[in-house]
N, C-alpha and C positions, 0 to 999 in steps of 0.2 A: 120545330122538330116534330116528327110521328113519334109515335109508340115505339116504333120498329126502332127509329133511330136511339131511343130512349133506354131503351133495354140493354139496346151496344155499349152505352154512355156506361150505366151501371154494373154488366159486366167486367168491361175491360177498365174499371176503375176498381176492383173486387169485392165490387157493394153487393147486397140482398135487398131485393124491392123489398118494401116492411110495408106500405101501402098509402093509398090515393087523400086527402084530406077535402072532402066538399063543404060547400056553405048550405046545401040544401041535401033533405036528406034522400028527396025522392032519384038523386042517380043511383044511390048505393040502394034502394029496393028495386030499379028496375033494373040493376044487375044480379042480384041474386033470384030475381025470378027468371034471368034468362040462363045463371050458371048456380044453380043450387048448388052444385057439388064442389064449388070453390068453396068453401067456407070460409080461407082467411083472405079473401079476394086479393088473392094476390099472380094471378096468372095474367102476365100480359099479353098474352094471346089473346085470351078473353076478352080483356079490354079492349086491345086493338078492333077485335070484332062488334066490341058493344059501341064503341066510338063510330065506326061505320051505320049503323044504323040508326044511334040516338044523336046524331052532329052536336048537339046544345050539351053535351055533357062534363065540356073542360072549356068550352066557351075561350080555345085561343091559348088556355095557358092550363101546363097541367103541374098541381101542386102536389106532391110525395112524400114521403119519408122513406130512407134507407139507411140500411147499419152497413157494418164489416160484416162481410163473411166469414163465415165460422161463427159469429154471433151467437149465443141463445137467446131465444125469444124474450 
């Protein structure tokens, strides 16, 4: 699956990305040095585009969490 398709999955299940879980900590600093202004890095745009440029960052499989929507945090 892409990101792109990923997001669909979540939508139209009426989940909320809650966000990415890594074993290493260096993907999640070189995404906030490429989107500072995500701060709960939850934008899969951004992903999608950080994915494109850092290939080794989900390495084949991407692991998540999401809630229900309407959720609070």
């Amino acid at each position: 699956m892409s990101l792109g398709q990923v997001r669909e999955l979540i939508g139209s299940a009426g989940l909320r990305f809650v966000g990415f879980e890594f074993e290493k900590r260096e993907h999640r600093e070189r995404y906030v040095e490429s989107f500072p202004d995500d701060e709960a890095m939850t934008n899969l745009d951004n992903w999608e585009r950080h994915e494109e440029e850092f290939s080794d960052t989900f390495l084949g499989m991407y692991q998540f969490w999401c809630q229900k929507a309407g959720t609070p945090d």
